[in-house]
C-alpha positions as CSV (number, residue, x, y, z in Angstrom):
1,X,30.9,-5.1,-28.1
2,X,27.8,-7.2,-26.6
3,X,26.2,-5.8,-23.6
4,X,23.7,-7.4,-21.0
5,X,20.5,-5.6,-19.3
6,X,20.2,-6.0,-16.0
7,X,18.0,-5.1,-12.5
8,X,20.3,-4.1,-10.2
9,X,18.4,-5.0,-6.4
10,X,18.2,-1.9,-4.4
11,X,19.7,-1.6,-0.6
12,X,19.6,-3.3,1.9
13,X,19.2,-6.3,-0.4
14,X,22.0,-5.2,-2.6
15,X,24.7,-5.1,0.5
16,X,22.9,-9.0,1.8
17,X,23.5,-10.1,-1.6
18,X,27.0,-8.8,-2.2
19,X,28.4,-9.8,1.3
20,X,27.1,-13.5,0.6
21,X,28.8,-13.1,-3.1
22,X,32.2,-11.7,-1.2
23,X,32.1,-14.4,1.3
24,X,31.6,-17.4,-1.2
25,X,34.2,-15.7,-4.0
26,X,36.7,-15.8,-0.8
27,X,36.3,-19.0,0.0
28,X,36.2,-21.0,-3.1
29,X,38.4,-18.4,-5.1
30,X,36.1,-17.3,-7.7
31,X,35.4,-14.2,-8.8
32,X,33.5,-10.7,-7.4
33,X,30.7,-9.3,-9.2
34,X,28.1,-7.6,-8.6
35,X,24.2,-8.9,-7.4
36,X,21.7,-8.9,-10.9
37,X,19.4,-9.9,-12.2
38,X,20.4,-10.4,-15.9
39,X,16.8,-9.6,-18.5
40,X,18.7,-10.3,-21.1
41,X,22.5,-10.7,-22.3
42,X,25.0,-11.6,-25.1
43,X,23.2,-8.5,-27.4
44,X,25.5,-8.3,-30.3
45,X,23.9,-4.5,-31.0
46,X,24.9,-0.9,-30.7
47,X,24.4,0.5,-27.8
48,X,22.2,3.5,-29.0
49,X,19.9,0.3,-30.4
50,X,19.8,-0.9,-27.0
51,X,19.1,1.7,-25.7
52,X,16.3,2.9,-28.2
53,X,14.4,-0.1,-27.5
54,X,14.6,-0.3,-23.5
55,X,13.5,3.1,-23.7
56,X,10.7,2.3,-25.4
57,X,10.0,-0.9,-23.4
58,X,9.9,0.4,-20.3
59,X,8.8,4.3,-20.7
60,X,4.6,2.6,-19.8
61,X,5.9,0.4,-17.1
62,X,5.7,0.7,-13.2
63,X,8.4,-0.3,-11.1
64,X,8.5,-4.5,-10.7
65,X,7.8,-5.8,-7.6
66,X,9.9,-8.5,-7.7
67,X,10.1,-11.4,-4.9
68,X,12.5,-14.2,-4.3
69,X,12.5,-18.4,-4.5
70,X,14.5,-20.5,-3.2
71,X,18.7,-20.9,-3.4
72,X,19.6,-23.3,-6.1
73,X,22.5,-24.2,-8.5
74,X,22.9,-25.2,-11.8
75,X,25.6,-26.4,-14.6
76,X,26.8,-23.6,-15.9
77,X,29.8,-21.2,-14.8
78,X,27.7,-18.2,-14.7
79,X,24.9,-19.5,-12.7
80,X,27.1,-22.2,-10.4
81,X,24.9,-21.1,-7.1
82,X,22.2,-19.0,-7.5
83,X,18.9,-17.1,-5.7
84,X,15.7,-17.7,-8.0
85,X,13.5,-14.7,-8.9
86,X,9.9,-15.9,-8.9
87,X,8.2,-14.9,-12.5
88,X,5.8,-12.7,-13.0
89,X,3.9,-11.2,-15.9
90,X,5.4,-8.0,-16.1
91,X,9.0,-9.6,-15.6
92,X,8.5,-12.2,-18.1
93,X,6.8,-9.6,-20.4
94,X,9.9,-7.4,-20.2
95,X,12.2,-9.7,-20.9
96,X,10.4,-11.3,-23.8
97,X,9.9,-8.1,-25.8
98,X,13.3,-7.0,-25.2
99,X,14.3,-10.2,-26.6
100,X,11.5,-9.7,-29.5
101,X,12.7,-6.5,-30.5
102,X,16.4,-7.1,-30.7
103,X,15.9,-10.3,-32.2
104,X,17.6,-12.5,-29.9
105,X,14.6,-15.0,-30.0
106,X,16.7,-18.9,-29.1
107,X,17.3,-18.1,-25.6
108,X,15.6,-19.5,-22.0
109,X,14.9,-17.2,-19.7
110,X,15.2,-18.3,-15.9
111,X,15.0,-15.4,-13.3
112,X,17.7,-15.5,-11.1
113,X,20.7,-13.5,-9.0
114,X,23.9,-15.7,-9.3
115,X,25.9,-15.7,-6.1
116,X,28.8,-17.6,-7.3
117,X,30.5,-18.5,-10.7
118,X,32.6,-21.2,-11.3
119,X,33.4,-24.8,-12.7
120,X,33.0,-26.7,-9.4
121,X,31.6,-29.9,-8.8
122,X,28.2,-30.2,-8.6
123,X,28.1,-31.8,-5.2
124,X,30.2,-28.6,-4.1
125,X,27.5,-26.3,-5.6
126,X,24.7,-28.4,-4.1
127,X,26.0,-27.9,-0.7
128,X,26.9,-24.4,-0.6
129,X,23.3,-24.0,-2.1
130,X,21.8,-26.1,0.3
131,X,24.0,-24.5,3.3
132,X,23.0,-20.8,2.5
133,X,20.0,-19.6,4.5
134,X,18.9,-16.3,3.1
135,X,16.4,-13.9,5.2
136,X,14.9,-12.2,1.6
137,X,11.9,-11.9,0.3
138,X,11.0,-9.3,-1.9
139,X,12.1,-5.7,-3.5
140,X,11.1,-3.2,-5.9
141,X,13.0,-2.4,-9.3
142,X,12.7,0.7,-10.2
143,X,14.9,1.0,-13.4
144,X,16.9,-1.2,-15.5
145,X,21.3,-0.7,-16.5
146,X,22.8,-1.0,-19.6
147,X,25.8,-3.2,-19.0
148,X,29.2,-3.8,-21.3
149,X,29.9,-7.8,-21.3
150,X,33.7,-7.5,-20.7
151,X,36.0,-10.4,-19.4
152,X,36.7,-9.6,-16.1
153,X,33.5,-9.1,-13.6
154,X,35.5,-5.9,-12.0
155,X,34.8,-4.3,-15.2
156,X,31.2,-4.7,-15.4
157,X,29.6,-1.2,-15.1
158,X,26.5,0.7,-16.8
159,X,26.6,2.7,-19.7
160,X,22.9,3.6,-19.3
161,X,20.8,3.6,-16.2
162,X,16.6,4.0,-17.7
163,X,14.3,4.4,-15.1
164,X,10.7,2.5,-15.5
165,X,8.3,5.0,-16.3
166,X,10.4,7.8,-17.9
167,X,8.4,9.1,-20.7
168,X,6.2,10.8,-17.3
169,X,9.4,12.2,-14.9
């Protein structure tokens, strides 16, 4: 099984976020899921490895404060209209030893919270992009999930929820 490491945004942005996903899934009949921001994915390891090394990873870290860019789209099914997460440091830090440690070195990272898959057109995703005004700026994550990679999106729920800072609480 391959899982994916994700921050999942806390309330109210999570509710914003999943009512813009709902509403977009209904209209262009694609599919549900849940607001994230993926760290890192397709980790073809067991979980307890997973979970070793976010442990480890995060145990020193403080919560991210983590703020948003602009609405966009892109190519690919899994990121067809998205909300960019501005970098930082400590964001791209995490992800990049994550990365290090499990050994999943060839892959880009762009910060981001989908809020619809699919194989439309790309003048479709640039207008649904360029039609969705979004009142967010900012949040704080405060732990990371451990998430199975299963087919359908319904399915998608932690195995492991690791809290930033956990050697201390």
């Amino acid at each position: 099984m391959k899982y994916s490491i994700w921050i999942i945004p806390p309330e109210p942005i999570f509710s914003q976020l999943s009512k813009i996903i709902n509403e977009l899934s209904l209209k262009y009949n694609c599919p549900v899921f849940k607001p994230h921001l993926t760290i890192l994915g397709n980790m073809d390891h067991e979980l307890s490895e997973i979970k070793q090394v976010v442990e480890k990873i995060v145990s020193d870290l403080d919560d991210l404060n983590l703020s948003f860019g602009p609405v966009s789209f892109s190519t690919t099914y899994f990121q067809s209209v998205l909300i960019r997460v501005n970098s930082t440091a400590k964001l791209m830090q995490l992800h990049f030893d994550i990365k290090k440690l499990l050994k999943n070195e060839n892959i880009v990272y762009m910060p981001h919270i989908s809020l619809m898959y699919g194989n439309h057109d790309m003048e479709t995703r640039e207008k649904i992009a360029s039609g969705l005004s979004l009142n967010l700026s900012s949040f704080t994550a405060k732990q990371v999930v451990i998430i199975p990679e299963k087919p359908k999106p319904v399915d998608w729920k932690p195995v492991a929820i690791i809290s930033f800072g956990n050697k201390f609480k």
